[in-house]
Biopython code that builds the backbone (N, CA, C, O; Angstrom):
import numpy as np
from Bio.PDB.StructureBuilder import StructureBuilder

atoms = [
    (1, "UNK", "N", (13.159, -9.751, 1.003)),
    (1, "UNK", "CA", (11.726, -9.582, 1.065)),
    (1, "UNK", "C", (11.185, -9.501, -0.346)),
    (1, "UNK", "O", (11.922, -8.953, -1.165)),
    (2, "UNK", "N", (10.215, -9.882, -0.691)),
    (2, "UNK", "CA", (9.503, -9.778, -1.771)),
    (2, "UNK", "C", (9.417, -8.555, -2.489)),
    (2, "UNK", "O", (10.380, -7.850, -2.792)),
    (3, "UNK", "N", (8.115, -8.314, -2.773)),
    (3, "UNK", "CA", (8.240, -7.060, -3.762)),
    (3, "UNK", "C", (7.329, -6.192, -3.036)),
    (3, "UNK", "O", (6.151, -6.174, -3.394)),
    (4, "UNK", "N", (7.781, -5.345, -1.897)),
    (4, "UNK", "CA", (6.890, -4.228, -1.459)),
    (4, "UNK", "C", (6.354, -3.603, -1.846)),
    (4, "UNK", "O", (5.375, -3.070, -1.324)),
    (5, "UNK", "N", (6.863, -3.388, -3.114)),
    (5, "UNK", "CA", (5.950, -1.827, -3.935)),
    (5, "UNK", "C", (4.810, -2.244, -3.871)),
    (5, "UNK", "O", (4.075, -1.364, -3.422)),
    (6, "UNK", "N", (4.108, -3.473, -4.176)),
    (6, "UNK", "CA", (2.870, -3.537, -4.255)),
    (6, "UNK", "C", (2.154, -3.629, -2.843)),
    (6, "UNK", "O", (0.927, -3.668, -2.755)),
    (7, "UNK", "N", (3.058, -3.662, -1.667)),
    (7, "UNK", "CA", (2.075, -3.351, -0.706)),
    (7, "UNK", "C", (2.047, -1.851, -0.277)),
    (7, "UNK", "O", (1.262, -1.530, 0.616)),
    (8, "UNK", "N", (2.874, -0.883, -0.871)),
    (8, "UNK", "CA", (3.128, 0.667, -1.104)),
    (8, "UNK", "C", (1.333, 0.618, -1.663)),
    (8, "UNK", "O", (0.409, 0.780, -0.865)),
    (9, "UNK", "N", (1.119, 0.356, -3.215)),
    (9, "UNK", "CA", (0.373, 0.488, -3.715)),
    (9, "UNK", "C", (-1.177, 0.820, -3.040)),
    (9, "UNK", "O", (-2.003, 1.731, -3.093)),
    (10, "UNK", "N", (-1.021, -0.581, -2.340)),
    (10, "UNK", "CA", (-2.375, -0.586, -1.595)),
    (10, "UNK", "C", (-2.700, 0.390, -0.459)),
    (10, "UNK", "O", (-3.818, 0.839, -0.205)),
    (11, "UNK", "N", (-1.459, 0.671, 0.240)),
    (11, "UNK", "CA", (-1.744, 1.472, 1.777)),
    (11, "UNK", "C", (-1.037, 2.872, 1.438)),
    (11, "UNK", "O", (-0.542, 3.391, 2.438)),
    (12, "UNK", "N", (-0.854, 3.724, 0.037)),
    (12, "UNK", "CA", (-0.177, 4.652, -0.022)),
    (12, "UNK", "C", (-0.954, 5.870, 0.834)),
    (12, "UNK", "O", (-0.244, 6.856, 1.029)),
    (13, "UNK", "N", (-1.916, 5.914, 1.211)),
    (13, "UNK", "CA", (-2.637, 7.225, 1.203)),
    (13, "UNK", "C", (-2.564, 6.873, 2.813)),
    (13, "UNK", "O", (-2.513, 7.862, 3.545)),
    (14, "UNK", "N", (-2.554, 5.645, 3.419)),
    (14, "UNK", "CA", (-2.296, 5.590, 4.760)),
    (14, "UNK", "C", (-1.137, 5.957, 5.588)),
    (14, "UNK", "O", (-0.988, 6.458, 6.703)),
    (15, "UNK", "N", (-0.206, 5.438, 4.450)),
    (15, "UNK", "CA", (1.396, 6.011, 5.330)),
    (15, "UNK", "C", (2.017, 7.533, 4.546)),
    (15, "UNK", "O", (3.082, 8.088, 4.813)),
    (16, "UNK", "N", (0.958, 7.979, 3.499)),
    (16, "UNK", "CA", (1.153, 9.309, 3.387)),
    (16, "UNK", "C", (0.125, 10.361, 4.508)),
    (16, "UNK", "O", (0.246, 11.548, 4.811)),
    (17, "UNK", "N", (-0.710, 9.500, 4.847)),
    (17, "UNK", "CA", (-1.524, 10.759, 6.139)),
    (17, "UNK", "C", (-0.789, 10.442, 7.199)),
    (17, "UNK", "O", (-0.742, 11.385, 7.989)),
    (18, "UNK", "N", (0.127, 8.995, 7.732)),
    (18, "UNK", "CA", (0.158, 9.231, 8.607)),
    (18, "UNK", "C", (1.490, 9.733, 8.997)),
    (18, "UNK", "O", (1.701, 10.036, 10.172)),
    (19, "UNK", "N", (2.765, 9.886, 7.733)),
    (19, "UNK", "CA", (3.657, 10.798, 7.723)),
    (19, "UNK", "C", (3.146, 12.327, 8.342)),
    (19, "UNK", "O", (3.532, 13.034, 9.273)),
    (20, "UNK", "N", (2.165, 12.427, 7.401)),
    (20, "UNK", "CA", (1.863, 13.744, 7.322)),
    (20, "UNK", "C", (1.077, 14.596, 8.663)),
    (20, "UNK", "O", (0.497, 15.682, 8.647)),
    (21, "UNK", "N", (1.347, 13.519, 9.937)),
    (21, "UNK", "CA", (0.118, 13.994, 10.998)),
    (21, "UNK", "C", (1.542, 13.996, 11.696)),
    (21, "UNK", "O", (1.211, 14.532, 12.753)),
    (22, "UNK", "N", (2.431, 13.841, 11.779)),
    (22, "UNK", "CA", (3.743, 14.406, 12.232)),
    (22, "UNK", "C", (3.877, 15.590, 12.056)),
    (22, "UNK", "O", (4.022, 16.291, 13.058)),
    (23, "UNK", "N", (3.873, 16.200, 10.759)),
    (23, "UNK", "CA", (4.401, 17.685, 10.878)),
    (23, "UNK", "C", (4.175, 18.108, 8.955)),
    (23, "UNK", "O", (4.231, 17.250, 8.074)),
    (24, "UNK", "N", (3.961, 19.396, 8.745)),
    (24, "UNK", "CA", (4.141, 19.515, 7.196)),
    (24, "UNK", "C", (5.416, 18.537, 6.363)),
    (24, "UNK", "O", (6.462, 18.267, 6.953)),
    (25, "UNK", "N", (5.219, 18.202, 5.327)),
    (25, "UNK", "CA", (6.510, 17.935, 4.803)),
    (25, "UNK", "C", (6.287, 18.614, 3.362)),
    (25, "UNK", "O", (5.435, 19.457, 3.081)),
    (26, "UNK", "N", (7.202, 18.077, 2.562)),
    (26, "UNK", "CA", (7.787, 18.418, 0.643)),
    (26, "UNK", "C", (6.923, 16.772, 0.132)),
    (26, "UNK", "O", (6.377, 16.060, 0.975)),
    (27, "UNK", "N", (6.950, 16.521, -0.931)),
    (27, "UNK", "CA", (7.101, 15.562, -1.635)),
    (27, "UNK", "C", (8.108, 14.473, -1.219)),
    (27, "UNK", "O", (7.937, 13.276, -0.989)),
    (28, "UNK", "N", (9.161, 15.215, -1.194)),
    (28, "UNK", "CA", (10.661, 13.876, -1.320)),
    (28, "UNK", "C", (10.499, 13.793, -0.087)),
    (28, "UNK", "O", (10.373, 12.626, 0.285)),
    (29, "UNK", "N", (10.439, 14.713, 0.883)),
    (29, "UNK", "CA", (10.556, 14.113, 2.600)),
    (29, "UNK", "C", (9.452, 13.148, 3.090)),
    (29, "UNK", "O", (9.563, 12.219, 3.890)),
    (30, "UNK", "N", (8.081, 13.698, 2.250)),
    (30, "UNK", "CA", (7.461, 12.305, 2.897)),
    (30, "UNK", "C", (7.631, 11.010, 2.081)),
    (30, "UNK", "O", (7.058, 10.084, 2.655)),
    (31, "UNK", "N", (8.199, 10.653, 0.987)),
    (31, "UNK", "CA", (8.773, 9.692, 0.225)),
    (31, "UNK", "C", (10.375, 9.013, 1.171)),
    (31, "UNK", "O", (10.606, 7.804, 1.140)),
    (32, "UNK", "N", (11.408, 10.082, 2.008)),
    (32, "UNK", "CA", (12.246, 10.317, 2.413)),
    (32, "UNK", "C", (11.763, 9.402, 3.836)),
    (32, "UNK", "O", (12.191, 8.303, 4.189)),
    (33, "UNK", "N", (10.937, 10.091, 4.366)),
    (33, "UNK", "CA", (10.459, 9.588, 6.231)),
    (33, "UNK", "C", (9.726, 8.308, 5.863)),
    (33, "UNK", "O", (9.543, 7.798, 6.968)),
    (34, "UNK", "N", (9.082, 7.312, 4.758)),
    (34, "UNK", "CA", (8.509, 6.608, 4.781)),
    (34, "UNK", "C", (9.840, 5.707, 4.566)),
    (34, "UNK", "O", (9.805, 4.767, 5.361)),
    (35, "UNK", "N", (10.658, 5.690, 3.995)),
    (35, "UNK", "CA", (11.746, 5.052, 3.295)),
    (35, "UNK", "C", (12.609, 4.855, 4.756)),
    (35, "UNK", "O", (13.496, 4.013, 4.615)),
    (36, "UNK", "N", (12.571, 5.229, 5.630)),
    (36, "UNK", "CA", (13.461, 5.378, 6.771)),
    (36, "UNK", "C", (12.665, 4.764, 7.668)),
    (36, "UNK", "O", (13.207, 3.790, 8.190)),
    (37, "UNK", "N", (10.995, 5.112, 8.215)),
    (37, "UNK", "CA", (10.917, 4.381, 9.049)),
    (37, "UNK", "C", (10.904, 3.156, 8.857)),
    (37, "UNK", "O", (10.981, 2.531, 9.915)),
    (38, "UNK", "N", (10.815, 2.301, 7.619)),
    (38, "UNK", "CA", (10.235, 1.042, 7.105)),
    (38, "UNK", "C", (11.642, 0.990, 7.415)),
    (38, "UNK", "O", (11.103, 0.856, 8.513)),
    (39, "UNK", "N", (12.440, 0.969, 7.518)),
    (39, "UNK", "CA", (14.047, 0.326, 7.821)),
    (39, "UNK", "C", (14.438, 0.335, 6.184)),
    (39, "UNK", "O", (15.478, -0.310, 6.052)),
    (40, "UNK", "N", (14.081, 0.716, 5.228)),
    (40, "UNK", "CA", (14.322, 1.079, 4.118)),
    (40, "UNK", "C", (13.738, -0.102, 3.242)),
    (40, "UNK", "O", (14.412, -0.598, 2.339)),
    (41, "UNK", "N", (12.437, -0.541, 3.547)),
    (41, "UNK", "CA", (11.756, -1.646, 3.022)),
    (41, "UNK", "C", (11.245, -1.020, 2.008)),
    (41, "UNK", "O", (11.737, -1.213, 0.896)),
    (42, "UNK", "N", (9.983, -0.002, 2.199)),
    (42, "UNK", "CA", (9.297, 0.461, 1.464)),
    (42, "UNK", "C", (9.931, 1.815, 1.108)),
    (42, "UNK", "O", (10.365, 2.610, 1.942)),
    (43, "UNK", "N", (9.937, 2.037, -0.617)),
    (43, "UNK", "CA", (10.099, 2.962, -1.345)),
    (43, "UNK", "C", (9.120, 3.942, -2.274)),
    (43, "UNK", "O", (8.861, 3.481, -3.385)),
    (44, "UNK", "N", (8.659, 4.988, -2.009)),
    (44, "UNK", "CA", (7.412, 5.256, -2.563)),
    (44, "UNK", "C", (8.581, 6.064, -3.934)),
    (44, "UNK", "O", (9.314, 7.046, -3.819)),
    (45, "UNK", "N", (8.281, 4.947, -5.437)),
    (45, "UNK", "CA", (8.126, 5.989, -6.844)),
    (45, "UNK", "C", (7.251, 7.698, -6.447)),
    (45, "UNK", "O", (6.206, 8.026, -5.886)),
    (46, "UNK", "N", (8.324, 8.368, -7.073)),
    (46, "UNK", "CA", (7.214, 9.743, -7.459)),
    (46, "UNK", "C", (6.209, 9.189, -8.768)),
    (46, "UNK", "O", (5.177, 9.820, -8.997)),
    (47, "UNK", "N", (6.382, 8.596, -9.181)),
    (47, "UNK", "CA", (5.136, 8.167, -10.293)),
    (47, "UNK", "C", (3.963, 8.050, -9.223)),
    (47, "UNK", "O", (2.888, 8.610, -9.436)),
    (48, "UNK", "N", (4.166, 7.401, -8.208)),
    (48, "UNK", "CA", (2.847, 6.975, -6.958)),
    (48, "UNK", "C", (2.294, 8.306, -6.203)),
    (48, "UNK", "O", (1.194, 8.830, -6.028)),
    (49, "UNK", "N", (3.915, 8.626, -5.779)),
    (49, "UNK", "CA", (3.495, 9.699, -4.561)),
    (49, "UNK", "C", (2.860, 10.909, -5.632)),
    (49, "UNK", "O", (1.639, 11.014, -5.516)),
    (50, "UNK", "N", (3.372, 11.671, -6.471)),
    (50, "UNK", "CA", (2.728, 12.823, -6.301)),
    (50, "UNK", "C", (0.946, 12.384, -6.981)),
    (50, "UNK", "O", (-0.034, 12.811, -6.368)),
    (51, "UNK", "N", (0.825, 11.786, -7.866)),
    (51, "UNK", "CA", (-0.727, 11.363, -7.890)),
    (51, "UNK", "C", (-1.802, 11.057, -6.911)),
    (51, "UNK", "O", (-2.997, 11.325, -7.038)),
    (52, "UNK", "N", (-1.169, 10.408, -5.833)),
    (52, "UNK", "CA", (-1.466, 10.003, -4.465)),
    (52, "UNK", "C", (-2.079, 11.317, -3.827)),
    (52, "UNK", "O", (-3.245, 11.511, -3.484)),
    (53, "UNK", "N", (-0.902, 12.237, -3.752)),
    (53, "UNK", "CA", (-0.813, 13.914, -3.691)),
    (53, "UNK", "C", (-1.952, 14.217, -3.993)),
    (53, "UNK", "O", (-2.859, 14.196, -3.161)),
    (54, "UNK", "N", (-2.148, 14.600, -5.397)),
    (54, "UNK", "CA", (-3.242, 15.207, -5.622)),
    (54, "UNK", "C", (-4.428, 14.459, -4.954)),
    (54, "UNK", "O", (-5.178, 14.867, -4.068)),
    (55, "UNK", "N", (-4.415, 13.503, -5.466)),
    (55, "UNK", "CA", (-5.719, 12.692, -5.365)),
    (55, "UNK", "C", (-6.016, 13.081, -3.552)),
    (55, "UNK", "O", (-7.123, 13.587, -3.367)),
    (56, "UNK", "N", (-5.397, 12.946, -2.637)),
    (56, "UNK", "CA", (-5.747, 13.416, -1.486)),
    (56, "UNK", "C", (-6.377, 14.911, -0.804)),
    (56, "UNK", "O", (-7.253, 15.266, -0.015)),
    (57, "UNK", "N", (-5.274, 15.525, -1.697)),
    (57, "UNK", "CA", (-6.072, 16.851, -1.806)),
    (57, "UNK", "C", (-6.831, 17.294, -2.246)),
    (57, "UNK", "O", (-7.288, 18.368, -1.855)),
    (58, "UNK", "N", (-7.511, 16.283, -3.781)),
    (58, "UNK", "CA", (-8.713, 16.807, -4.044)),
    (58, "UNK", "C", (-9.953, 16.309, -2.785)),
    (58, "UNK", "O", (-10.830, 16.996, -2.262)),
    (59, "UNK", "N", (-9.652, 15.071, -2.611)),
    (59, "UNK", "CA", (-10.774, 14.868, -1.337)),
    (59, "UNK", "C", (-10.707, 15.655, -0.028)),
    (59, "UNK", "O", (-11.468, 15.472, 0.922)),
    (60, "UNK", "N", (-9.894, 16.388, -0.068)),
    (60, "UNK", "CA", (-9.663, 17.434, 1.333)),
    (60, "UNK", "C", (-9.058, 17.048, 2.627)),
    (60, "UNK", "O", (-9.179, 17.660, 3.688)),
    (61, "UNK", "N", (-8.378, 15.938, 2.408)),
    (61, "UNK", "CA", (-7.742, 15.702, 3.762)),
    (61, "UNK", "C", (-6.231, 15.730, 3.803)),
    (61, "UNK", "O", (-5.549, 15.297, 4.731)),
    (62, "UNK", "N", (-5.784, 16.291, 2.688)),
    (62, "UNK", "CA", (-4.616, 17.538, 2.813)),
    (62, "UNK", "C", (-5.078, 18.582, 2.135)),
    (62, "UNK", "O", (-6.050, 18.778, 1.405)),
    (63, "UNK", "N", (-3.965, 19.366, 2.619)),
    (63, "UNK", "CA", (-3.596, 20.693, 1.879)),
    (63, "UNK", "C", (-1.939, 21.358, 1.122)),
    (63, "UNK", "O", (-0.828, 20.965, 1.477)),
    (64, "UNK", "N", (-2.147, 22.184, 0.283)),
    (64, "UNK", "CA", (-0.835, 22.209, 0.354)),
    (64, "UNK", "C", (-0.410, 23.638, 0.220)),
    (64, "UNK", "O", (-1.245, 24.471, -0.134)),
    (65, "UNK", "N", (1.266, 24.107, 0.566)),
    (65, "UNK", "CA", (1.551, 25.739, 0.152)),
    (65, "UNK", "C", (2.370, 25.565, -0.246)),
    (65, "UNK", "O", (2.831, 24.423, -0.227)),
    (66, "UNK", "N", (2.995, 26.557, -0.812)),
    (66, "UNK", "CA", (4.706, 26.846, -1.409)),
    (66, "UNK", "C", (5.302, 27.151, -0.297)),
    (66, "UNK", "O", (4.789, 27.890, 0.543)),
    (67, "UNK", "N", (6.544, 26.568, -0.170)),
    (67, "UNK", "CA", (7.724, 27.276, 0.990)),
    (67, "UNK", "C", (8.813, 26.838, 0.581)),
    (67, "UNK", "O", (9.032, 25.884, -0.166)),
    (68, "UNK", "N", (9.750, 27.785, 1.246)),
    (68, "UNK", "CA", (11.037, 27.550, 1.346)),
    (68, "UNK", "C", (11.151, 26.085, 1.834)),
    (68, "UNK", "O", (10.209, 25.673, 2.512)),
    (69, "UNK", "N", (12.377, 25.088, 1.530)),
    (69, "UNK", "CA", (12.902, 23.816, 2.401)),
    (69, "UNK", "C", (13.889, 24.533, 2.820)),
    (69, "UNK", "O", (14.229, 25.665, 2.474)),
    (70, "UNK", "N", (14.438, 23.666, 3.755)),
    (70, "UNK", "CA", (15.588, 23.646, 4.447)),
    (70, "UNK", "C", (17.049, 24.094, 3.515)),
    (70, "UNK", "O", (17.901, 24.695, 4.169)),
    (71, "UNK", "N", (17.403, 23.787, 1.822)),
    (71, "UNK", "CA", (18.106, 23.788, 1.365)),
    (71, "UNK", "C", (17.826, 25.326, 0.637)),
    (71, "UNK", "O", (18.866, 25.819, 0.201)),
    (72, "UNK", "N", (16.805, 26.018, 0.472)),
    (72, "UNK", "CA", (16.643, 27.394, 0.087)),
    (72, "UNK", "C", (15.753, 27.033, -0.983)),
    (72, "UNK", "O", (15.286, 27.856, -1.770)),
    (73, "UNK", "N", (15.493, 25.648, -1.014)),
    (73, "UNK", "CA", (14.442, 25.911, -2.559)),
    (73, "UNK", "C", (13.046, 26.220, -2.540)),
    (73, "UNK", "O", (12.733, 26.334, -1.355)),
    (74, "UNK", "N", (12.160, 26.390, -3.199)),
    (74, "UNK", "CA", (11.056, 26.414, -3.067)),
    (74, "UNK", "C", (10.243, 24.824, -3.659)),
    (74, "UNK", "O", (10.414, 24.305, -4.762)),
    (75, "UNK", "N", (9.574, 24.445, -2.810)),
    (75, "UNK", "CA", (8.830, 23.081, -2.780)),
    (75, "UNK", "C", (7.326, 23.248, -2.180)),
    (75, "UNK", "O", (7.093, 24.183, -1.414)),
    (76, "UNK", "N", (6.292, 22.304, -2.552)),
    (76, "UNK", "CA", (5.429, 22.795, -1.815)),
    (76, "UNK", "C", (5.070, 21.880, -0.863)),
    (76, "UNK", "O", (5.342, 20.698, -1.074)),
    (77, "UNK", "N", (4.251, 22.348, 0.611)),
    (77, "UNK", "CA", (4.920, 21.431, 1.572)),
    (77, "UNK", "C", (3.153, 20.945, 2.346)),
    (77, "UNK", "O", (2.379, 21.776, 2.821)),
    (78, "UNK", "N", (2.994, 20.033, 2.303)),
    (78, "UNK", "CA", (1.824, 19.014, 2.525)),
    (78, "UNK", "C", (1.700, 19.234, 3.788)),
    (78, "UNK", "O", (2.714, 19.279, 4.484)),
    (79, "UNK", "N", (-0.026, 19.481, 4.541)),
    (79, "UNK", "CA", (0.027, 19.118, 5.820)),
    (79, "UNK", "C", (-1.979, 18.498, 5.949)),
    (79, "UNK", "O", (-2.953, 18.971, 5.364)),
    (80, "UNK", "N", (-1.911, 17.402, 6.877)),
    (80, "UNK", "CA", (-3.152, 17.441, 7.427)),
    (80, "UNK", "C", (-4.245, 17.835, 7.395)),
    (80, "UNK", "O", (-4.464, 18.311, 8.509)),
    (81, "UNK", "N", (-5.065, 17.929, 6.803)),
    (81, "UNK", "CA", (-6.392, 19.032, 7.121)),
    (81, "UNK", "C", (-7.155, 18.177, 8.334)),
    (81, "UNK", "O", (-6.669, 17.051, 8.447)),
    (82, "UNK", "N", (-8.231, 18.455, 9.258)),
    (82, "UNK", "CA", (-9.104, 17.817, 10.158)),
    (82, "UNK", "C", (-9.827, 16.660, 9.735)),
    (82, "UNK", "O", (-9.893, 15.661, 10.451)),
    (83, "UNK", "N", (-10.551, 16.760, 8.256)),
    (83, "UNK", "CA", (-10.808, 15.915, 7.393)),
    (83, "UNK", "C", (-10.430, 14.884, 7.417)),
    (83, "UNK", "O", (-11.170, 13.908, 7.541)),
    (84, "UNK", "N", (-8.776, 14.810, 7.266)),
    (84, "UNK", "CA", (-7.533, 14.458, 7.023)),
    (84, "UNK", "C", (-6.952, 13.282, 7.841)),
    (84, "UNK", "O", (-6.477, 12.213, 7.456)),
    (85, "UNK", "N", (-7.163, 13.888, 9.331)),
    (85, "UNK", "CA", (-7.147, 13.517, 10.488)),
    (85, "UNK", "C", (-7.810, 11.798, 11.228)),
    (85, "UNK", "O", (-7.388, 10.846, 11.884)),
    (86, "UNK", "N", (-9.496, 12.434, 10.348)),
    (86, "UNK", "CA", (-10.391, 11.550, 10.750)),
    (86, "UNK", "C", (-10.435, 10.770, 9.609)),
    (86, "UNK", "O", (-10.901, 9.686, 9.962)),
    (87, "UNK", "N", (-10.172, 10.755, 8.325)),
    (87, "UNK", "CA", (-9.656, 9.587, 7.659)),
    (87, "UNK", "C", (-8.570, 8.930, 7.437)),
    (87, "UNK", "O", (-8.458, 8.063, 6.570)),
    (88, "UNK", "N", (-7.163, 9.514, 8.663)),
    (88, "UNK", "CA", (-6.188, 8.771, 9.040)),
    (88, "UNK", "C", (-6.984, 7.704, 9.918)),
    (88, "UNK", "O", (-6.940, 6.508, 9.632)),
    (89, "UNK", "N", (-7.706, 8.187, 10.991)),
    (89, "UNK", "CA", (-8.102, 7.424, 11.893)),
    (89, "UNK", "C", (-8.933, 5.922, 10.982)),
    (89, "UNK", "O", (-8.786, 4.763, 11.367)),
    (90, "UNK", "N", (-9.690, 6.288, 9.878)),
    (90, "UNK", "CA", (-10.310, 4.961, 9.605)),
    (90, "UNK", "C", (-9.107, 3.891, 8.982)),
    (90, "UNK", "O", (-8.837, 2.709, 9.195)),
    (91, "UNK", "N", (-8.655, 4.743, 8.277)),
    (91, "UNK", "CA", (-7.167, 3.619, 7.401)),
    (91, "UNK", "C", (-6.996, 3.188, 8.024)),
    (91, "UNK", "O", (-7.183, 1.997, 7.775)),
    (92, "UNK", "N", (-6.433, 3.479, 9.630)),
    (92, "UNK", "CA", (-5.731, 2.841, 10.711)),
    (92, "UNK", "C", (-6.931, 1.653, 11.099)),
    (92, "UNK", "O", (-6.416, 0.535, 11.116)),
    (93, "UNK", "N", (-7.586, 1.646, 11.239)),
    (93, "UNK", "CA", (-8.979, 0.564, 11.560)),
    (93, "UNK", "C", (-8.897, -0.215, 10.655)),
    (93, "UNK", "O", (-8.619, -1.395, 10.866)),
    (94, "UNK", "N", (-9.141, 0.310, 9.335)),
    (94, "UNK", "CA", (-9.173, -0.568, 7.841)),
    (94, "UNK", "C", (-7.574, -1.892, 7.923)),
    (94, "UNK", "O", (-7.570, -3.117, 7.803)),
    (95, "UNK", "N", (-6.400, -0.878, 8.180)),
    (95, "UNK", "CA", (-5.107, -1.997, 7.675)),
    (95, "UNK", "C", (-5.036, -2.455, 9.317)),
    (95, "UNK", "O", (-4.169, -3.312, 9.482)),
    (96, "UNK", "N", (-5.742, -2.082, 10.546)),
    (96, "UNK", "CA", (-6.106, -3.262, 12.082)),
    (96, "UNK", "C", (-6.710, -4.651, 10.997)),
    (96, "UNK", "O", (-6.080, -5.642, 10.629)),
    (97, "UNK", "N", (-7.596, -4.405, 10.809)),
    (97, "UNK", "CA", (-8.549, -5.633, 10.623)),
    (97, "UNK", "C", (-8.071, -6.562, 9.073)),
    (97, "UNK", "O", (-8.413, -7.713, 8.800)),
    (98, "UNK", "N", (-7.160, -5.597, 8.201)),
    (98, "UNK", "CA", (-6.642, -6.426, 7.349)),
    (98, "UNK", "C", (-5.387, -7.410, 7.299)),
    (98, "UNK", "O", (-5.186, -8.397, 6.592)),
    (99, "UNK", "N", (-4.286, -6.557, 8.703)),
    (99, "UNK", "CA", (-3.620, -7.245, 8.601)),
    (99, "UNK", "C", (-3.877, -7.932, 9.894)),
    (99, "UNK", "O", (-2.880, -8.596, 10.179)),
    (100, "UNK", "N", (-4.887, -8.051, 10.867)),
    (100, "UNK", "CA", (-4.590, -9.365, 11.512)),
    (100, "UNK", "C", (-5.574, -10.034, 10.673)),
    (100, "UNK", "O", (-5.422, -11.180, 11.096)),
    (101, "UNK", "N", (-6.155, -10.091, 10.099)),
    (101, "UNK", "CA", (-6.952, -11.454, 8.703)),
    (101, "UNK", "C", (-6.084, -11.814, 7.935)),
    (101, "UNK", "O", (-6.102, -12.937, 7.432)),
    (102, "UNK", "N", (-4.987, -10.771, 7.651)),
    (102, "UNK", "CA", (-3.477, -11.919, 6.835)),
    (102, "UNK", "C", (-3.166, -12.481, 7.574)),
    (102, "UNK", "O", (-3.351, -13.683, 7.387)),
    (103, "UNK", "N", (-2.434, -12.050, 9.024)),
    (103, "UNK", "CA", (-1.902, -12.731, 9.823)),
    (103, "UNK", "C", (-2.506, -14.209, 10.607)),
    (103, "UNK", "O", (-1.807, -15.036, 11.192)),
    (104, "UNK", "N", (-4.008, -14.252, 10.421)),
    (104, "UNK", "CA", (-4.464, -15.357, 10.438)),
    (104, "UNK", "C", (-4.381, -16.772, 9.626)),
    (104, "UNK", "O", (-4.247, -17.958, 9.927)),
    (105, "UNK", "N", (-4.514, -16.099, 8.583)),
    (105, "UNK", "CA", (-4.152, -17.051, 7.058)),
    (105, "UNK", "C", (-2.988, -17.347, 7.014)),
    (105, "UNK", "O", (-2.663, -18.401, 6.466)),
    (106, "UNK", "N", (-2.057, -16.520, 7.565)),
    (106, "UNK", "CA", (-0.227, -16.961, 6.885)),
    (106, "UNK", "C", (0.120, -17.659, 8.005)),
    (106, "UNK", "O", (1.033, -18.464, 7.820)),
    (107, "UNK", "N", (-0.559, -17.567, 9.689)),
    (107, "UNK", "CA", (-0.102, -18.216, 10.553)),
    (107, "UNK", "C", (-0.684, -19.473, 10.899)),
    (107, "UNK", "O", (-0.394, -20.057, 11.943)),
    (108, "UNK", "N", (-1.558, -19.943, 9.993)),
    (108, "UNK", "CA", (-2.399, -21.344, 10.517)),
    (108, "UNK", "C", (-1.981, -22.061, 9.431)),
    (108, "UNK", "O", (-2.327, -23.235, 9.297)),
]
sb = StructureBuilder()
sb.init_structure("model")
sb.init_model(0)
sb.init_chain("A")
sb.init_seg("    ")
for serial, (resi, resn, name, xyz) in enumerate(atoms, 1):
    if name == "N":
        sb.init_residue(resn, " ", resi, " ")
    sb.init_atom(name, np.array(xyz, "f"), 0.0, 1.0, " ", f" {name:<3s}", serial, name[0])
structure = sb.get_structure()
C-alpha cells in the first residue's frame, strides 16, 4: 500500500474520537487500537498523536486525567466529552461524503 501516513494526517482527529468513544485510553493505546484495527495499515507517529491530543482538548471534545495503566505506571488517559461525541458524529458525515467522492473518481 502506499504511504498511509498521509491519510493518518488528514482523518487523525476522526479515528482518535472514534477510538476514544469506546472507552478511556493512554496515548500509546489509542496509537496501539488504531494500529490494530487498520490490520496494521495505519500507524499514528507520537509527533501526530500527542499534538492532535492537545489540539482536541483545547476545543473540548476530550478530556484528560492521570491514572494508573494496566502496567502500574502513571499515564494520562483520554476520554470523550459530549462535545466530543457530536463532533465524532460530523467527521463521520464529513469522511461518508469524502470517501464515496474518491470512490467515484478511482472507480470510473
Amino acid at each position: 500500500m502506499g504511504k498511509p501516513n498521509d491519510l493518518v494526517q488528514g482523518t487523525l482527529s476522526l479515528l482518535i474520537l472514534k477510538t476514544l468513544s469506546l472507552e478511556p485510553k493512554h496515548g500509546w493505546a489509542i496509537a496501539k487500537r488504531i494500529q490494530q484495527i487498520s490490520n496494521e495499515v495505519l500507524q499514528v507517529q507520537q509527533g501526530s498523536l500527542y499534538p492532535a491530543l492537545q489540539r482536541l482538548e483545547q476545543q473540548g471534545w476530550i478530556r484528560s486525567k492521570w491514572a494508573e495503566t494496566e502496567t502500574g505506571r502513571q499515564a494520562r488517559f483520554y476520554s470523550l466529552t459530549t462535545a466530543g461525541r457530536a463532533q465524532l458524529e460530523k467527521e463521520r458525515e464529513i469522511w461518508s461524503r469524502l470517501s464515496a467522492a474518491i470512490d467515484l473518481v478511482v472507480e470510473s
